[in-house]
C-alpha positions as CSV (number, residue, x, y, z in Angstrom):
1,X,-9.6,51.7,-8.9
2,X,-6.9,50.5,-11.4
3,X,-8.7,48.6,-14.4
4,X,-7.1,46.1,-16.9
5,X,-5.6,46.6,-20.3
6,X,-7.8,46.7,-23.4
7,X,-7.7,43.7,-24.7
8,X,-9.4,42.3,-27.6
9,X,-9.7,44.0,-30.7
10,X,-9.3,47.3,-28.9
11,X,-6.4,49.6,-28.8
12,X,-4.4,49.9,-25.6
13,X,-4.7,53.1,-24.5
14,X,-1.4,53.1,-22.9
15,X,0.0,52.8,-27.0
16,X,0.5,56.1,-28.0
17,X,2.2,57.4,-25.0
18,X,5.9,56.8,-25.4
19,X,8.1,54.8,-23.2
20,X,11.6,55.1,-25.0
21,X,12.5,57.3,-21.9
22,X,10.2,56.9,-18.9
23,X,7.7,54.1,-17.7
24,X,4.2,53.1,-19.3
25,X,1.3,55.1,-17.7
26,X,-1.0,53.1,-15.6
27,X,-5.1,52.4,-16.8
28,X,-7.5,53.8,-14.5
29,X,-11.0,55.8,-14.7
30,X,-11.4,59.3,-14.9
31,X,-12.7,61.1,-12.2
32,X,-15.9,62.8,-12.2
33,X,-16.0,66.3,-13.2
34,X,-17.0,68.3,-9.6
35,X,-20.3,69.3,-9.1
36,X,-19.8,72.1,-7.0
37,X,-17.8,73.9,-9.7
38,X,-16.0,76.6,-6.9
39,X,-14.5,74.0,-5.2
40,X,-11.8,73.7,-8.1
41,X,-11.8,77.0,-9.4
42,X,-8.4,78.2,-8.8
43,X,-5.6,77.7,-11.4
44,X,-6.8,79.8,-13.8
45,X,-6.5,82.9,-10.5
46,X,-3.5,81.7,-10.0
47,X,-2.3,82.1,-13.4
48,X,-3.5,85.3,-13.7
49,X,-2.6,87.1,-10.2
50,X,1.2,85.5,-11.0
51,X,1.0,86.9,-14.6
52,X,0.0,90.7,-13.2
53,X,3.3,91.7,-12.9
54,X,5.0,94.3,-14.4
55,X,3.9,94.2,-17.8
56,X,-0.2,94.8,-16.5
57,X,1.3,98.0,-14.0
58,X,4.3,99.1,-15.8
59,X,4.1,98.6,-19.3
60,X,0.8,98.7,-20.6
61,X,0.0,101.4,-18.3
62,X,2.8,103.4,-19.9
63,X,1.6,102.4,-23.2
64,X,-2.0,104.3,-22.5
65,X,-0.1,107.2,-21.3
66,X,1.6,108.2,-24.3
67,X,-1.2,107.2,-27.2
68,X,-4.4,106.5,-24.8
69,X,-6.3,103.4,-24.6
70,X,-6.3,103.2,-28.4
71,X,-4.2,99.8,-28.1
72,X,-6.1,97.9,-25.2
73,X,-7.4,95.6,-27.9
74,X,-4.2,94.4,-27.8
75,X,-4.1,93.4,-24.5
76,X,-7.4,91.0,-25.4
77,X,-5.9,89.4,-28.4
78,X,-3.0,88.7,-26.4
79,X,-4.4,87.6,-23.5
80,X,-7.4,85.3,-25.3
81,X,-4.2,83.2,-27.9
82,X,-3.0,82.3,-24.2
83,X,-6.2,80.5,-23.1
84,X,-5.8,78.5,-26.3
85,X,-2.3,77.8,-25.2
86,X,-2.6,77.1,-22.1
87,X,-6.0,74.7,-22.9
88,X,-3.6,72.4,-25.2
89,X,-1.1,72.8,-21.9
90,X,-3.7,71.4,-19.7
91,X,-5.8,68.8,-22.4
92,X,-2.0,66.4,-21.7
93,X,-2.5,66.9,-17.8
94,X,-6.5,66.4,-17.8
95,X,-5.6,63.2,-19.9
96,X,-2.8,61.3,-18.2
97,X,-1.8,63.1,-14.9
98,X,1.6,64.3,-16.3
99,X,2.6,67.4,-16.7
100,X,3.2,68.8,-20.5
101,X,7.1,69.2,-19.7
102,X,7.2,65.3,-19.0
103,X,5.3,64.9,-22.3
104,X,7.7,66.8,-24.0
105,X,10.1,64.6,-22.2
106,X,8.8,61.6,-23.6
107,X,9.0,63.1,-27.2
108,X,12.8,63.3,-26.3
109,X,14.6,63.3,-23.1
110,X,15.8,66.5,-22.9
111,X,12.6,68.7,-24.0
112,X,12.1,69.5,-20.7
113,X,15.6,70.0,-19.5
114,X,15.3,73.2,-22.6
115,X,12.6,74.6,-21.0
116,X,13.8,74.4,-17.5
117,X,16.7,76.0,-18.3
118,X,15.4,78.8,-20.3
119,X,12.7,79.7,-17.8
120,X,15.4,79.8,-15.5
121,X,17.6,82.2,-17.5
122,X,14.1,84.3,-17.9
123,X,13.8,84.4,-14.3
124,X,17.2,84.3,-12.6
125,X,17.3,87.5,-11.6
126,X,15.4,88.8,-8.8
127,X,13.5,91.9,-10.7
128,X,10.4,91.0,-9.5
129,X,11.4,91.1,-5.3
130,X,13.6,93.9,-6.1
131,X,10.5,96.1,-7.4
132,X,8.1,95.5,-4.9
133,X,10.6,96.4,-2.2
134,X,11.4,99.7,-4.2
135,X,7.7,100.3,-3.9
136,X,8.0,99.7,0.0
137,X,10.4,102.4,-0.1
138,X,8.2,104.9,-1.8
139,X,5.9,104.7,1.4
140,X,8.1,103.5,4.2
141,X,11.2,104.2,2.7
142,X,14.0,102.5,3.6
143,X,17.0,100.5,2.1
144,X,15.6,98.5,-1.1
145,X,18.3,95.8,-0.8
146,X,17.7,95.1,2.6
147,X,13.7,94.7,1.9
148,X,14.4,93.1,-1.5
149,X,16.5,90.3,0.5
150,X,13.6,90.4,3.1
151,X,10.9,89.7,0.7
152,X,12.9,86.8,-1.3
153,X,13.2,85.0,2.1
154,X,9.2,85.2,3.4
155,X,9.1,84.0,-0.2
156,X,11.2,80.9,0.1
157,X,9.7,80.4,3.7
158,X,6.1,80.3,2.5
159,X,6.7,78.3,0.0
160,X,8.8,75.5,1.9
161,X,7.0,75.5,4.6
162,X,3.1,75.1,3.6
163,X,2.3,71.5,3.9
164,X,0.6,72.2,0.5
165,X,2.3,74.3,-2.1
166,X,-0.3,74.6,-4.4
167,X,-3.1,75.8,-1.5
168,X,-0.1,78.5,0.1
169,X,0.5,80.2,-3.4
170,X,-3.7,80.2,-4.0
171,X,-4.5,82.1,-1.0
172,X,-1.4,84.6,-1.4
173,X,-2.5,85.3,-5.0
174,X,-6.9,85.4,-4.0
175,X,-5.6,88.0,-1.4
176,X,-3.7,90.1,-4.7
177,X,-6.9,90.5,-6.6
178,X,-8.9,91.2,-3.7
179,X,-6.6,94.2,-3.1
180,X,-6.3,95.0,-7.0
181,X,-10.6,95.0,-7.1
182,X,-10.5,97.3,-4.0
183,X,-8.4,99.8,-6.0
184,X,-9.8,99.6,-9.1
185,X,-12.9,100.2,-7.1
186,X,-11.2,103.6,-5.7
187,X,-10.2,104.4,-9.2
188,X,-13.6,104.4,-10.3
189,X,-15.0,106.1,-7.9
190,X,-12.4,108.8,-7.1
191,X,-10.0,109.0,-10.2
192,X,-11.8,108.5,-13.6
193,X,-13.4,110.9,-15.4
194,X,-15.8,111.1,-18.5
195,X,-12.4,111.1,-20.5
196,X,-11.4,108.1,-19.1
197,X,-14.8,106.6,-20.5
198,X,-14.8,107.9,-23.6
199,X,-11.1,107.2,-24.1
200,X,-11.7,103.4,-23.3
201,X,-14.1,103.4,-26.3
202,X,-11.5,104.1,-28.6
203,X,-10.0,100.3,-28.2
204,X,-13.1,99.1,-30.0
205,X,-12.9,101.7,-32.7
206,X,-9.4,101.3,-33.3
207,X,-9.6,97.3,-33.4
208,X,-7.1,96.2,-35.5
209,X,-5.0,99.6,-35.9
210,X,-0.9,99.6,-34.6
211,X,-0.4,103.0,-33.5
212,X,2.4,105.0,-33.7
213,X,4.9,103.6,-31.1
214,X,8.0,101.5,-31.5
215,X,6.2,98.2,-33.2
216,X,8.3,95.5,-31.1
217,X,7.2,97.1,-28.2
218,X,3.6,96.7,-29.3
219,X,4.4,93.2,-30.3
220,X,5.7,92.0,-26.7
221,X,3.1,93.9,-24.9
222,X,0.7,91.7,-26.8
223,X,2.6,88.4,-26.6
224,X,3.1,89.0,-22.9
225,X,0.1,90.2,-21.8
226,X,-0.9,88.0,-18.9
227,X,1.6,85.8,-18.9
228,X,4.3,84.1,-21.0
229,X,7.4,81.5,-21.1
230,X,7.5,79.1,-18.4
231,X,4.4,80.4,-16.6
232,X,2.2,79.3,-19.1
233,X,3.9,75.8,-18.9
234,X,3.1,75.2,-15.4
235,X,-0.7,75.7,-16.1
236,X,0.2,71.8,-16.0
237,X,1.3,71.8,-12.7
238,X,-0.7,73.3,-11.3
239,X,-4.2,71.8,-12.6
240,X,-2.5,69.0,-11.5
241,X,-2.3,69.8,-7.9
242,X,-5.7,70.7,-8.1
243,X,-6.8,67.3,-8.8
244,X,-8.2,68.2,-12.8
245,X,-8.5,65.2,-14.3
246,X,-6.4,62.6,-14.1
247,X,-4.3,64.4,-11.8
248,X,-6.7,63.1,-8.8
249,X,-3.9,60.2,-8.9
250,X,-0.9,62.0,-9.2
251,X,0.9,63.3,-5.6
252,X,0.4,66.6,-5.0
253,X,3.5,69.3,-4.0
254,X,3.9,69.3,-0.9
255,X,6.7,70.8,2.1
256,X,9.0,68.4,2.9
257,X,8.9,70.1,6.6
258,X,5.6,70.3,7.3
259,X,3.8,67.7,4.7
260,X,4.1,64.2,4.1
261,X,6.4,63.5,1.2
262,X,5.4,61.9,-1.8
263,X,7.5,59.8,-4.7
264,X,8.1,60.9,-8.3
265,X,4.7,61.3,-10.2
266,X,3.5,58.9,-12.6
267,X,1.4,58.7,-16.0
268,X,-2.5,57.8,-16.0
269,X,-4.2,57.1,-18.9
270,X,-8.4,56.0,-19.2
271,X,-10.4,53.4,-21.5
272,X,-11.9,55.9,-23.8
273,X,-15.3,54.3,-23.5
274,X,-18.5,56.1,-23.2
275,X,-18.6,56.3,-19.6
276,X,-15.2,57.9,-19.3
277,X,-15.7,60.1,-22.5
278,X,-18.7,61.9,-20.6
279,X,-16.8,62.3,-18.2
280,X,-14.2,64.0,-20.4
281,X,-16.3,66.1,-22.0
282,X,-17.7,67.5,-18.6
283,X,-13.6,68.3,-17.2
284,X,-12.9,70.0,-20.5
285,X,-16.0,72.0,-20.7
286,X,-15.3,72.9,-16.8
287,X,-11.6,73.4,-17.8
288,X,-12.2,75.7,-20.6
289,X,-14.7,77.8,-18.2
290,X,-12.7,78.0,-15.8
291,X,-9.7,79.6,-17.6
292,X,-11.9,81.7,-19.1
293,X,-13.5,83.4,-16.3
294,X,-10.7,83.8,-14.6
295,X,-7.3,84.0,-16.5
296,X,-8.5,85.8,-19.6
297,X,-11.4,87.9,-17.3
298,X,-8.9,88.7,-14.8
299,X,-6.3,89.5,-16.5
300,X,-8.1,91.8,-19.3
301,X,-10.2,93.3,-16.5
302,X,-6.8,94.4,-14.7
303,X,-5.0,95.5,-17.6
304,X,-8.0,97.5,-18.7
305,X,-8.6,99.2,-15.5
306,X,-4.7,99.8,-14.6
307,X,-4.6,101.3,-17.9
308,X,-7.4,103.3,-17.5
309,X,-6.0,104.9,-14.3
310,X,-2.6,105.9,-16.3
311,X,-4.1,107.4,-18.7
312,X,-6.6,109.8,-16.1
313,X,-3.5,110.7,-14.3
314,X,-0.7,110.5,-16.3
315,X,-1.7,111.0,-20.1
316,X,0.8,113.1,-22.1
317,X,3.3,113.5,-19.4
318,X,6.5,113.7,-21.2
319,X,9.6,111.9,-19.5
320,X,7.9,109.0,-18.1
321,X,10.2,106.0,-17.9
322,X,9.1,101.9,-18.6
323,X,10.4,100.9,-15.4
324,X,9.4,101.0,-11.6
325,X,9.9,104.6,-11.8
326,X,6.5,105.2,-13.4
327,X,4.7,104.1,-10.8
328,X,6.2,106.3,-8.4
329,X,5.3,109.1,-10.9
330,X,1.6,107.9,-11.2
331,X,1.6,107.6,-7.5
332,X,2.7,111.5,-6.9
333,X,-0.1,112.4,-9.5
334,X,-2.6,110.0,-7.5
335,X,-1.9,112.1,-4.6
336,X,-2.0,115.3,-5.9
337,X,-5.3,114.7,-7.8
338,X,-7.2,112.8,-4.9
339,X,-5.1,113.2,-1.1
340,X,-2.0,111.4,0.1
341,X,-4.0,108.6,1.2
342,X,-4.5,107.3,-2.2
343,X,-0.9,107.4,-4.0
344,X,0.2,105.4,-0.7
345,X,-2.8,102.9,-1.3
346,X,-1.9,102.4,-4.8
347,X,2.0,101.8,-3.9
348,X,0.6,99.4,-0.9
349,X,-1.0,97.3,-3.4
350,X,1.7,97.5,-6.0
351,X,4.6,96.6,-3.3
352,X,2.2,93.5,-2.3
353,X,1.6,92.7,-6.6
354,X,4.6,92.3,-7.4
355,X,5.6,90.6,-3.9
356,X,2.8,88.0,-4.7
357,X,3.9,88.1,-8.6
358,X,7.5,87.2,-7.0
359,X,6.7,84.5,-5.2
360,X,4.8,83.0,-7.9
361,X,7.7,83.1,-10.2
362,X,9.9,81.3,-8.0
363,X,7.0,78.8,-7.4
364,X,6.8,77.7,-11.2
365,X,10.5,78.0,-11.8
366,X,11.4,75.6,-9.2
367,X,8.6,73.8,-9.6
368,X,9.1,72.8,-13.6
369,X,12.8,72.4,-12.5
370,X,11.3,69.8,-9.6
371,X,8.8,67.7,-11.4
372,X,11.5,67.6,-14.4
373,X,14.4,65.9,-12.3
374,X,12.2,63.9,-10.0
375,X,10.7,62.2,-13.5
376,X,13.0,62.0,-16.1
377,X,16.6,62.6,-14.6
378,X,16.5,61.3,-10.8
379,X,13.8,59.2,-10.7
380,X,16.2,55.7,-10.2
381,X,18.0,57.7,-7.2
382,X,14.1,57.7,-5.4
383,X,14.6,61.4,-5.4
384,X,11.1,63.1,-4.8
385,X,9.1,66.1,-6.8
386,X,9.0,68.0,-3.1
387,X,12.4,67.5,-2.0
388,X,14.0,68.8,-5.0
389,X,11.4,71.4,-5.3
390,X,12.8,72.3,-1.4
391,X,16.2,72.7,-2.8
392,X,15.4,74.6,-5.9
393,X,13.5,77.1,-3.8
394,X,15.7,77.9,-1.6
395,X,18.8,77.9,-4.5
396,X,17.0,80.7,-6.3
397,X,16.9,82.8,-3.4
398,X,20.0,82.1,-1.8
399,X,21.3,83.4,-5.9
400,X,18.8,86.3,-5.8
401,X,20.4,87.3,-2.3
402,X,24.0,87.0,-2.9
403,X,23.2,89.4,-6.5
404,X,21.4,91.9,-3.8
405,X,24.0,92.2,-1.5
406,X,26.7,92.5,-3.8
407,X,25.1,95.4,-5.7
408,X,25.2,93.7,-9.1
409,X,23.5,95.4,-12.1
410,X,22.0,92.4,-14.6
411,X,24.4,91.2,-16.6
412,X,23.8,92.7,-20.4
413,X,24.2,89.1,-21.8
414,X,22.2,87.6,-19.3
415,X,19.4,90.0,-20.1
416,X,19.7,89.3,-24.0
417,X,19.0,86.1,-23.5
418,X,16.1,86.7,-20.9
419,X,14.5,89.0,-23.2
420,X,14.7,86.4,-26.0
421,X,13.7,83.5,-24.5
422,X,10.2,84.0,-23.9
423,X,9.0,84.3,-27.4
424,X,11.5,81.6,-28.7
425,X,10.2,79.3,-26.0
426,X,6.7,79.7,-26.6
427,X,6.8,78.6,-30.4
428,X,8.6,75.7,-30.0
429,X,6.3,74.5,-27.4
430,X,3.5,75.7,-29.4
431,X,4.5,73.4,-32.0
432,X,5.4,70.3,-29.4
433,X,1.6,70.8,-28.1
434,X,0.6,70.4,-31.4
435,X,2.7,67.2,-32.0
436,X,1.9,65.4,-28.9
437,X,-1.6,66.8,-28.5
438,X,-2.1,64.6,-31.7
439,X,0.3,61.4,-31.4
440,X,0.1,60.9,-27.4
441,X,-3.8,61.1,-27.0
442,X,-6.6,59.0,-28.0
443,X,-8.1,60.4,-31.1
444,X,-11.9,61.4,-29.1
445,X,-9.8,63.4,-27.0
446,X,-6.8,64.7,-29.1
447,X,-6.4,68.2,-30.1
448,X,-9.1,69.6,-33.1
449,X,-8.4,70.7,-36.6
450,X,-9.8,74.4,-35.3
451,X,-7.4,74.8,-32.3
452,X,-4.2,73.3,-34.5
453,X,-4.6,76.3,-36.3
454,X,-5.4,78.9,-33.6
455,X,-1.9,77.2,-31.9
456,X,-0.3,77.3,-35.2
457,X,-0.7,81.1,-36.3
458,X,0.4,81.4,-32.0
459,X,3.3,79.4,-32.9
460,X,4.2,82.0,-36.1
461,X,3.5,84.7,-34.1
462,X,5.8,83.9,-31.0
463,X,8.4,82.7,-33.2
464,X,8.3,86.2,-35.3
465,X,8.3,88.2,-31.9
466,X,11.7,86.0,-30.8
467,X,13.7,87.0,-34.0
468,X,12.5,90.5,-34.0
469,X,14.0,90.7,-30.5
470,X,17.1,88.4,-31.1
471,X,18.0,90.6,-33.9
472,X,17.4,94.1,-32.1
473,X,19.4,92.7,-29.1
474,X,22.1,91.7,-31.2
475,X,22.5,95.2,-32.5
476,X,22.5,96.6,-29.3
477,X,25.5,94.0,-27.9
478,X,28.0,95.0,-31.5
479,X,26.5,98.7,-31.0
């Protein structure tokens, strides 16, 4: 039910949000927080089952098998700055239905056209499709473009054609943790040994220590752990579609094949009386939990364990390599240490990782690229959130196809910039959360003094990671 204006001696709490570049948000109550708390769990999963890619089973697994499981502590610090991050990314959605690329937007017009573009250059490339079809070939094997190609298109299909995006990409991702628990469950009980134990014990005593491996190495492991970039950004989106908040009002993302399509979402905003301030205090609590127990759980559970099972198979191997190769290695070992059946297992639920992982990326590419054009750029023209999202989708792959079949290796300045973006990206948004987490909220529900500074040393730390990597990639393009 849309209620009036403050009026009165009250503020309007439509004030703060800006409308230089797009419309005034729209007063209404917040919705109740959900009683039956499973109902909504699910964008912290999906966070986390799109973030285990290959940095949770290529590189920290390679990490534990030159040093041990010395550096997992790492992983946790990494992992637990996110859930700050990505709490400030959700707090804007939870509060006015937008996402926190439109709030950027409103800041200036072309925040989000930054991001969109730099996600995109992270993620161009189809890496992601091109591993898990490599993995395919380990068991099947098989010609890796023609699978890569294969996988790109059940991608775009899926995607497209679900009547709800959201709900297509949740079940594909529940599925990849089911499988990753059912092998971490094998490990356990066929692969890890008292060494194993004990060496996981070392991450606690060495809390704090930066072994001896190359330190920007360490440093990305850490930033990236989970997630990164764009991903984290589309936390927003994808509370939203969940109904957090005041999303409840906003359309959700759905196929323009098979769903009924919605217009370009709009802004909420509530009366911050006492009625709907309970009720804020119940979404963020549930909010913060649910991140919680399943982004930072999941995703320092996974890492732990993958790295575990590295280090009982492959510790000390000399040679090893920090791409898809290692897991072919750590497969062979799997099946010479417990039977043939387990190396393929373990390349089955790798091929299908990094399949989900893939999907997912092209998910929050396109859909930060969708809910960017349909607000701030093509809104006038009537154009919707789902019908450019159709379009984007199928753009990416089409791109990722045509680079399959015609054999091209990544271009080196293409992956400069991909390998710089992330870090670069993530401190400037770390300081725009900041900013508009401040200015474009109510003060009872605007960002606190405490998480200002967990977001600020995030922000220093980011931006340090960025130059260190602009400046080694630099050397290596005048090398």
């Amino acid at each position: 039910m849309t209620v009036a204006r403050s009026t009165g001696g009250e503020p309007d709490p439509t004030s703060a949000l800006s409308t230089k570049h797009l419309p005034g948000a729209q007063v209404r109550d917040l919705p109740a927080p959900p009683n039956q708390t499973w109902r909504v769990i699910g964008p912290g999963l999906v966070g986390a089952g799109v973030g285990l890619a290959s940095g949770e089973f290529i590189l920290w697994p390679y990490i534990s098998s030159q040093i041990g499981l010395v550096f997992l502590w790492g992983a946790v610090l990494g992992v637990i700055t996110q859930w700050f991050l990505n709490m400030e990314i959700e707090r804007y959605t939870l509060a006015t239905g937008e996402t926190a690329l439109t709030g950027f937007s409103r800041m200036w017009k072309h925040w989000g056209l930054v991001f969109a573009v730099m996600t995109y250059f992270a993620n161009l490339w189809p890496g992601w499709a091109t591993s898990s079809a490599t993995m395919v070939t380990y068991i099947v094997g098989g010609n890796v473009t023609a699978i890569a190609i294969g996988i790109l298109v059940v991608c775009g299909a899926v995607l497209t054609l679900a009547p709800v995006v959201y709900t297509a990409l949740e079940r594909v991702i529940v599925v990849k943790l089911a499988a990753i628990t059912i092998l971490i469950v094998g490990a356990i009980i066929f692969a890890f040994t008292a060494d194993t134990w004990r060496g996981l014990g070392s991450a606690v005593t060495h809390l704090g220590r930066f072994p001896d491996l190359d330190f920007a190495l360490m440093l990305g492991a850490i930033a990236y752990a989970g997630a990164g970039g764009g991903q984290n950004l589309c936390q927003s989106n994808w509370i939203r579609d969940k109904r957090f908040g005041m999303g409840a009002y906003a359309p959700q993302l759905v196929s323009t094949v098979t769903g009924k399509d919605t217009g370009a979402p709009s802004a909420f905003t509530f009366e911050p009386n006492e009625s709907n301030l309970t009720r804020w205090r119940g979404w963020w609590r549930f909010a913060n939990i649910e991140q919680a127990a399943t982004f930072v759980l999941i995703t320092c559970f996974t890492i732990g364990f993958m790295s575990m099972l590295a280090f009982s198979t492959v510790f000390g191997r000399s040679g090893l390599s920090q791409d898809i190769g290692f897991l072919q290695v750590e497969g062979v070992a799997l099946q010479d240490r417990i039977g043939p059946w387990f190396g393929h297992f373990f390349w089955v639920i790798g091929a299908y990782s990094l399949f989900a992982a893939a999907m997912g990326i092209i998910d929050y590419t396109s859909r930060l690229a969708a809910d960017l054009l349909a607000t701030v750029y093509l809104r006038r023209r009537g154009v919707s959130e789902s019908r450019a999202y159709f379009w984007l989708v199928w753009g990416l792959v089409a791109f990722g196809c045509v680079v399959l079949l015609a054999g091209l290796n990544q271009p080196l300045v293409l992956l400069v910039i991909s390998s710089c973006v992330s870090g670069v990206m993530m401190a400037i948004y770390g300081v725009l959360l900041i900013v508009m987490n401040k200015r474009s909220l109510p003060v009872a529900i605007s960002i606190r003094r405490f998480r200002t500074i967990i977001i600020a040393l995030a922000v220093a730390f980011y931006g340090t990671l960025g130059l260190i990597t602009i400046f080694q990639q630099a050397q290596k393009l005048f090398d």
